[in-house]
py3Dmol code that shows the C-alpha trace and the ligand (Angstrom):
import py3Dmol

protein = """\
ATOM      1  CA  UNK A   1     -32.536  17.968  60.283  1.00  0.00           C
ATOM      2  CA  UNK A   2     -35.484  15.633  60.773  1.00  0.00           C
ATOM      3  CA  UNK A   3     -35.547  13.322  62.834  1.00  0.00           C
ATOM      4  CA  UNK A   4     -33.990   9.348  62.410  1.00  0.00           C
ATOM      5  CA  UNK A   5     -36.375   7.023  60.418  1.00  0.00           C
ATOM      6  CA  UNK A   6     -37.839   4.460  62.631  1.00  0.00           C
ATOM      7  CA  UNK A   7     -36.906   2.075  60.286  1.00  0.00           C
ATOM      8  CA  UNK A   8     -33.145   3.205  60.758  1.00  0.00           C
ATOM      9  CA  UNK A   9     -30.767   2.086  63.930  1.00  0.00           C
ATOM     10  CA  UNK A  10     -27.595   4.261  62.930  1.00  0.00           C
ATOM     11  CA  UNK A  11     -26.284   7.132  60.781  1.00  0.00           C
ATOM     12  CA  UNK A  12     -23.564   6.054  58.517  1.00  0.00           C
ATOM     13  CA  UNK A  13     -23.030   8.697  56.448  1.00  0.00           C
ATOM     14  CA  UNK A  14     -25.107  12.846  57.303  1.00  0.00           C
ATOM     15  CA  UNK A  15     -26.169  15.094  55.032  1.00  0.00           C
ATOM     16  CA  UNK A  16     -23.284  16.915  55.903  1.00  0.00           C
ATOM     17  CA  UNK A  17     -20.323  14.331  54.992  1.00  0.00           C
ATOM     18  CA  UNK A  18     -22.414  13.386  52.057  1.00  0.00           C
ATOM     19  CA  UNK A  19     -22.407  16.898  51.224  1.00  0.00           C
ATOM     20  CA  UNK A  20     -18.579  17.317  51.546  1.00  0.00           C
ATOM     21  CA  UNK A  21     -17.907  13.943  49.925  1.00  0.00           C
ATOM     22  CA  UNK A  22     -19.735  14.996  47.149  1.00  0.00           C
ATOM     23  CA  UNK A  23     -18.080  18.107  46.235  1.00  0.00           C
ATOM     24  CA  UNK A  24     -14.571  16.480  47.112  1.00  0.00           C
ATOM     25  CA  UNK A  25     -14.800  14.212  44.490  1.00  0.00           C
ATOM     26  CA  UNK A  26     -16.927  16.495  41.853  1.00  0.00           C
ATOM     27  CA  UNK A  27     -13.897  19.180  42.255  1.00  0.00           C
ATOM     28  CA  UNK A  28     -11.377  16.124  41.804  1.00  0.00           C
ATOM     29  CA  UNK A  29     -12.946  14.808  38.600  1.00  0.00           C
ATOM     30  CA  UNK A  30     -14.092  18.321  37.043  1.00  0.00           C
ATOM     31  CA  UNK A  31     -10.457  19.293  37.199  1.00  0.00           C
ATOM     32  CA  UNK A  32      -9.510  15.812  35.382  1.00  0.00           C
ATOM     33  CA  UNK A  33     -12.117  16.252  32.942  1.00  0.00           C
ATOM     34  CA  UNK A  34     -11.261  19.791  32.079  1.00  0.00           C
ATOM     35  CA  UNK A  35     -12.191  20.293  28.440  1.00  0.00           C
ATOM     36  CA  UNK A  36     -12.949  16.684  27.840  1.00  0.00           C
ATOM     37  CA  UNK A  37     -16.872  16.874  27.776  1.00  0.00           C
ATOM     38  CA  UNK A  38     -17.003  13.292  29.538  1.00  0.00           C
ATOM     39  CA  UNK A  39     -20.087  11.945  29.413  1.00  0.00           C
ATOM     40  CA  UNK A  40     -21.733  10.336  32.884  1.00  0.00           C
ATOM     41  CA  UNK A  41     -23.803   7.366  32.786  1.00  0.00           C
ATOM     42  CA  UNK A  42     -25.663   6.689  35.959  1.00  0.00           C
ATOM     43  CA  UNK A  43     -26.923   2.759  36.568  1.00  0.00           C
ATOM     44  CA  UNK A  44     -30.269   2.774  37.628  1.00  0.00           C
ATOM     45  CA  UNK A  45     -31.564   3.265  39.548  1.00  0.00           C
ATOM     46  CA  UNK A  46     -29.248   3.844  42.844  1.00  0.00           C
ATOM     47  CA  UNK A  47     -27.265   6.178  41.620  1.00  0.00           C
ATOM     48  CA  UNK A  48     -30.335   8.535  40.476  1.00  0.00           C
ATOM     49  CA  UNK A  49     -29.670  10.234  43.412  1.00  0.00           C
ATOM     50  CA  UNK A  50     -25.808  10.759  43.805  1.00  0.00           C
ATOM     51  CA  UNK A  51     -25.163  11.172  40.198  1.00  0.00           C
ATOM     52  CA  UNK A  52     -28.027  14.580  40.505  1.00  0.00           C
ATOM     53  CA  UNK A  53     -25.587  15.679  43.206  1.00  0.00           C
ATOM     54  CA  UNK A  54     -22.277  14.897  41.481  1.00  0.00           C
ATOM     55  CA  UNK A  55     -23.155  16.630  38.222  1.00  0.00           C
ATOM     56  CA  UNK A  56     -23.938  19.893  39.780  1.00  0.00           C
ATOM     57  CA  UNK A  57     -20.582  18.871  41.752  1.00  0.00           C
ATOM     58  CA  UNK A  58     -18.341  18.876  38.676  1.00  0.00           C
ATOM     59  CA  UNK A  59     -17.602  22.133  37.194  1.00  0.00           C
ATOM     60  CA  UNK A  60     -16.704  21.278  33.753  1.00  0.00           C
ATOM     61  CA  UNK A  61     -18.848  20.266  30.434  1.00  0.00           C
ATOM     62  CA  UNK A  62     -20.665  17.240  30.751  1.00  0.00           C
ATOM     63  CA  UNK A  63     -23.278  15.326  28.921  1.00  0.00           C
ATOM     64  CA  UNK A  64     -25.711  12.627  31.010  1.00  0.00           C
ATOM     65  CA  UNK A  65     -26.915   9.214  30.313  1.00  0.00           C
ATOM     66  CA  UNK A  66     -28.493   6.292  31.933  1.00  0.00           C
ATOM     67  CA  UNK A  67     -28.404   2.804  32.445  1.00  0.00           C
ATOM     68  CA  UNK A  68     -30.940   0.238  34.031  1.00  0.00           C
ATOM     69  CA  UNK A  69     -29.636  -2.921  34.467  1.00  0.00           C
ATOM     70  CA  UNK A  70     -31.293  -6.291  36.307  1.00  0.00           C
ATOM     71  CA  UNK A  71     -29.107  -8.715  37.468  1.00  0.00           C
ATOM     72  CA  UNK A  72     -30.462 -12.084  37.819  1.00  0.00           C
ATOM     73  CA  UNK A  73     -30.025 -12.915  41.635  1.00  0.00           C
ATOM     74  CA  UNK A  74     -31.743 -13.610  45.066  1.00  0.00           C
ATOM     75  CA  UNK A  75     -32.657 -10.075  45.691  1.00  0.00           C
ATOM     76  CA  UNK A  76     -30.062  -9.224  47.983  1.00  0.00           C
ATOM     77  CA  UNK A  77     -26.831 -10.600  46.359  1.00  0.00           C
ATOM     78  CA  UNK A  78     -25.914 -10.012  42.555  1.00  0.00           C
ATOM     79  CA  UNK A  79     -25.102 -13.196  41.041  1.00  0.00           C
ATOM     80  CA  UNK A  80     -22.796 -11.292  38.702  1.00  0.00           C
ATOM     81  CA  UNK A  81     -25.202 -12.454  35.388  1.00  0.00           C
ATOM     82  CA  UNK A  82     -26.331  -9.167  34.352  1.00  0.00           C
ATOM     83  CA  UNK A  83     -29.213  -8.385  31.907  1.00  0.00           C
ATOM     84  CA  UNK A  84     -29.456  -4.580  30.219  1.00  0.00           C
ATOM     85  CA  UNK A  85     -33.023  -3.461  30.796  1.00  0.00           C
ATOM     86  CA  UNK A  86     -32.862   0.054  29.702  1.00  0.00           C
ATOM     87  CA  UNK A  87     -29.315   1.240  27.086  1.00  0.00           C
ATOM     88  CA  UNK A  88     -27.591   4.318  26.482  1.00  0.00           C
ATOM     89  CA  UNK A  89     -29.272   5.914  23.888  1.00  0.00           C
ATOM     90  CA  UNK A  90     -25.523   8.153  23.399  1.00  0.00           C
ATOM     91  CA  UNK A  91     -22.923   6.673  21.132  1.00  0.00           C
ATOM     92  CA  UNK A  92     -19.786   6.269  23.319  1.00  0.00           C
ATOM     93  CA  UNK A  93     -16.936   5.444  20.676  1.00  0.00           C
ATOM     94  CA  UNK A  94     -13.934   7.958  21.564  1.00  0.00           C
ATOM     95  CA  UNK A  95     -16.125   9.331  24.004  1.00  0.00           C
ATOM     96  CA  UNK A  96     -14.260  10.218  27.334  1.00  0.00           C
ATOM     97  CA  UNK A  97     -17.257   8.128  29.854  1.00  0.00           C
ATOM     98  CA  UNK A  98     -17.630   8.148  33.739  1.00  0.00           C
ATOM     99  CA  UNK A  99     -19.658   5.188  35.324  1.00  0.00           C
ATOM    100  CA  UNK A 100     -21.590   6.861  38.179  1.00  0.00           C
ATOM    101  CA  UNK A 101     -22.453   4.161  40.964  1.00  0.00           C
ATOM    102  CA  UNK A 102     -24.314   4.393  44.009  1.00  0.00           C
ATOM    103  CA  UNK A 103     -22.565   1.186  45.623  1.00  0.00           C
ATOM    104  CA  UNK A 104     -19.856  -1.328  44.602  1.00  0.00           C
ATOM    105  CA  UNK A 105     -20.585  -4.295  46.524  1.00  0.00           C
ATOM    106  CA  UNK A 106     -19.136  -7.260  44.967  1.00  0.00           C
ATOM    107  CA  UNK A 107     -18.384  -5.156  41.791  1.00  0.00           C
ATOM    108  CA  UNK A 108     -20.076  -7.887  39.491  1.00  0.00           C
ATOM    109  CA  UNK A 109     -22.593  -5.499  38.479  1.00  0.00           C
ATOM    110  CA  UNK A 110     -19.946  -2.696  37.100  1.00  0.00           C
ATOM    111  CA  UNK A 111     -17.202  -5.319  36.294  1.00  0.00           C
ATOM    112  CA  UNK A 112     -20.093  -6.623  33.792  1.00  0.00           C
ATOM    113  CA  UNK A 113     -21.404  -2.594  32.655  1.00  0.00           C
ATOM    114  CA  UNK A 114     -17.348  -2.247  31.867  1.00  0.00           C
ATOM    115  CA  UNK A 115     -16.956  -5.073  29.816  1.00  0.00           C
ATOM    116  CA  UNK A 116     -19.854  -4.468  27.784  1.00  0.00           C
ATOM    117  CA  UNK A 117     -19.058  -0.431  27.764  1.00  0.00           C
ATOM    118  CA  UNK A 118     -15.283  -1.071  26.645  1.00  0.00           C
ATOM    119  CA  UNK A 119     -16.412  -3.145  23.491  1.00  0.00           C
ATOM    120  CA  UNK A 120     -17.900  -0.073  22.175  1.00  0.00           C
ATOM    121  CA  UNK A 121     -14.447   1.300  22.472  1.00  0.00           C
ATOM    122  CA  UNK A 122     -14.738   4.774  24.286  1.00  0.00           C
ATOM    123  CA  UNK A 123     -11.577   7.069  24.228  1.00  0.00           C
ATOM    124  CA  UNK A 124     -11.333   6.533  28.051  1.00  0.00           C
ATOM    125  CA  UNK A 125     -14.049   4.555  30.963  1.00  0.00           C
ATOM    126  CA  UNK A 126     -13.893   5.159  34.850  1.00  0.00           C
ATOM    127  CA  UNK A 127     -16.119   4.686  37.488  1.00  0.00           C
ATOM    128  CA  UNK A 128     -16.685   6.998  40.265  1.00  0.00           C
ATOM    129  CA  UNK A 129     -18.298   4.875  43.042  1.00  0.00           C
ATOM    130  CA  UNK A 130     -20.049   6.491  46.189  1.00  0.00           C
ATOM    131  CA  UNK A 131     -19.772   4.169  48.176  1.00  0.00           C
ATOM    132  CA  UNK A 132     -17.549   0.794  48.163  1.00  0.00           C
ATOM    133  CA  UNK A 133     -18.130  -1.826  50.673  1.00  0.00           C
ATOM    134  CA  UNK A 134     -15.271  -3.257  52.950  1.00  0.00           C
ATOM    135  CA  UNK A 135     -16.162  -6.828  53.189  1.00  0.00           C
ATOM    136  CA  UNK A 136     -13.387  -8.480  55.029  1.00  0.00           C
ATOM    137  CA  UNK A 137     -11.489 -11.207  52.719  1.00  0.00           C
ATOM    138  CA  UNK A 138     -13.419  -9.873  49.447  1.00  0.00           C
ATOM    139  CA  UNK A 139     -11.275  -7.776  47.012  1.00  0.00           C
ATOM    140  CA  UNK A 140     -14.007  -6.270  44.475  1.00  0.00           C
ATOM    141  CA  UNK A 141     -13.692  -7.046  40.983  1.00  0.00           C
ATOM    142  CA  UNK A 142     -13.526  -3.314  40.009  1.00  0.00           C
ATOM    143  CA  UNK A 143     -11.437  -0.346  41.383  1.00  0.00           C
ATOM    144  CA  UNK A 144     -12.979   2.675  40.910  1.00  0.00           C
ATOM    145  CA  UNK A 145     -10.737   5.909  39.887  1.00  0.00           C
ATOM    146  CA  UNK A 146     -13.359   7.887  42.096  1.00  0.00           C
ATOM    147  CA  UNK A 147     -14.821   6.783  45.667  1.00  0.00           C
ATOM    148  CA  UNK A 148     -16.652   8.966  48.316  1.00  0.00           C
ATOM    149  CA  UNK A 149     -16.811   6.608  51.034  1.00  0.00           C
ATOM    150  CA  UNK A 150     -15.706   2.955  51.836  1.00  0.00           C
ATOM    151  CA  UNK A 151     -18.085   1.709  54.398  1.00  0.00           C
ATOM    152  CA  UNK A 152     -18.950  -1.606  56.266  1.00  0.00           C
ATOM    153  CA  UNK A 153     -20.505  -4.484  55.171  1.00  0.00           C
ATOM    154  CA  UNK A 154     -23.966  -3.484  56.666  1.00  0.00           C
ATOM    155  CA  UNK A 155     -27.581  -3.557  55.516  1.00  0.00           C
ATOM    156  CA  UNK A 156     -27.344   0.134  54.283  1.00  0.00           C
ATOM    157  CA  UNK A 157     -30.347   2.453  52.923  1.00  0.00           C
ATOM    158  CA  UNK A 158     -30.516   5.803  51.809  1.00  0.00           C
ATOM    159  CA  UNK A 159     -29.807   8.287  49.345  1.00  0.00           C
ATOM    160  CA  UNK A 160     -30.766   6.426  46.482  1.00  0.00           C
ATOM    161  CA  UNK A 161     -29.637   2.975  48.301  1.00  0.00           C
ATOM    162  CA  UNK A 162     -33.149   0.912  48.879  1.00  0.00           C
ATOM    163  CA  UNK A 163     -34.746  -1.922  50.878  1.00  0.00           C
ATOM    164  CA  UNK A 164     -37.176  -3.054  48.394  1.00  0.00           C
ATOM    165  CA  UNK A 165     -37.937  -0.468  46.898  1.00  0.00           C
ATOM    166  CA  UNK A 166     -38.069   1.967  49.881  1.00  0.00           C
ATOM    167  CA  UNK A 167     -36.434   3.931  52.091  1.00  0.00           C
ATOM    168  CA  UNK A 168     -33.910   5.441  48.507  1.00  0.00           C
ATOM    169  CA  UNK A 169     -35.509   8.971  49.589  1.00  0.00           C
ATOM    170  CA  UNK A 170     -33.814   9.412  52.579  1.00  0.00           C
ATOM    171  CA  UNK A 171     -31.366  12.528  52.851  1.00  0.00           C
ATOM    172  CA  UNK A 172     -28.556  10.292  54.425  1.00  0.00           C
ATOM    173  CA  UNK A 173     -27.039   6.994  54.486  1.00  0.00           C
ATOM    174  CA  UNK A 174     -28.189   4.892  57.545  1.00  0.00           C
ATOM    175  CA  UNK A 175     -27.964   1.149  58.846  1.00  0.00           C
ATOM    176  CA  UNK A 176     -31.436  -0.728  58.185  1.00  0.00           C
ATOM    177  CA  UNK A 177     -32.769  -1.865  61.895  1.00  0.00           C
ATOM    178  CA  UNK A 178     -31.941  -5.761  61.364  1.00  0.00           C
ATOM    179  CA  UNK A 179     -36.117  -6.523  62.006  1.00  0.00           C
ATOM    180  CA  UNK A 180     -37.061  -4.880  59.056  1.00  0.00           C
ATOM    181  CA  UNK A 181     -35.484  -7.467  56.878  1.00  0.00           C
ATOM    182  CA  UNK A 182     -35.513 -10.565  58.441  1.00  0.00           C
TER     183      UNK A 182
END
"""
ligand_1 = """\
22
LIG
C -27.084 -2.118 43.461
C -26.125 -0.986 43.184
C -25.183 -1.580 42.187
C -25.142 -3.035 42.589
C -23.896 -3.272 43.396
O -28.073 -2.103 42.480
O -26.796 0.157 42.670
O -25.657 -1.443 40.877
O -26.292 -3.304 43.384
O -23.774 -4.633 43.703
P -22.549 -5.519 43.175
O -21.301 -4.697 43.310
O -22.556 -6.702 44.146
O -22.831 -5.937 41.779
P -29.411 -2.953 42.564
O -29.243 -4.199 41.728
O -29.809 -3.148 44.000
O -30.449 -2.015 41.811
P -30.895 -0.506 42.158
O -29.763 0.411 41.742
O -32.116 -0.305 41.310
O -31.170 -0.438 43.642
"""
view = py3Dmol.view(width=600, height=400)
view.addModel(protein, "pdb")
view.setStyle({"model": 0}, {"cartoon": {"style": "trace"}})
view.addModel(ligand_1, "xyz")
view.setStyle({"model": 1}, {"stick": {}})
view.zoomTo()
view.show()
């Protein structure tokens, strides 16, 4: 493996238990999808990277879709008003559909995606979530049926996971070195 980005104090999550996580939960939901033909919407665009992992992951038929969504906040926190930039271009109605996230933080964003997702009246909607951070006193406002990791309420970068804008390329999950962002 190369070497640690400069940028990056710690390793959260390797290659390795990204690796593993990923085909955990790809053999967990191919098996529940089993001649369903779900269809996967990934939220861009965080979960480019996870959801290009997952697929290959999950074993049974599958169709692929994505989202872009902006939420109005102050960069670094959603605010939880969310504004569709980019739509499915799949109709959804009876369709079995998976919500592929990169990170649930404070859940607004998905909690939002979900609302809007169930008024077009799919035959079933879950989320599988990569990552879900702990943040101590917080419950999130979604559960997802799916989760790789939970991890702690650190600034995280990383495989798919950005600081703006950078850093989403990197083959692991690693704690942003606190001068970088402040
Ligand atoms: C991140 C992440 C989720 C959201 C989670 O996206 O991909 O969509 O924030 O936060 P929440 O649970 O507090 O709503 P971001 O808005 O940073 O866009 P990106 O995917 O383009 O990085």
């Amino acid at each position: 493996m190369e070497g640690l980005h400069p940028d990056v104090e710690s390793i959260v999550l390797s290659e390795d238990d990204i690796s593993q996580i990923v085909q955990r939960m790809g053999a967990e939901i191919g098996a529940d999808y089993e001649g369903r033909n779900p269809l996967i919407v990934a939220v861009l665009r965080g979960a480019v990277v996870f959801t290009a992992d997952l697929m290959r992951a999950i074993h049974c038929q599958l169709g692929v879709d994505f989202m872009a969504v902006s939420s109005y906040g102050d960069g670094t926190k959603s605010s939880g008003v969310v504004r569709i930039v980019k739509d499915l271009d799949t109709r959804i109605e009876g369709r079995d559909v998976l919500i592929v996230e990169d990170i649930l933080d404070s859940g607004l964003t998905l909690s939002y995606l979900m609302k809007n997702l169930e008024s077009r009246k799919p035959r079933s909607l879950e989320v599988a979530a990569f990552l879900v951070k702990d943040i101590p006193g917080k419950t999130p406002a979604v559960h997802p049926r799916y989760v790789g990791a939970h991890v702690p309420d650190a600034f995280i970068v990383g495989y798919g996971l950005d600081f703006a804008e950078r850093y989403r390329n990197l083959p692991y999950i690693g704690v942003l070195k606190p001068e970088v962002y402040s």
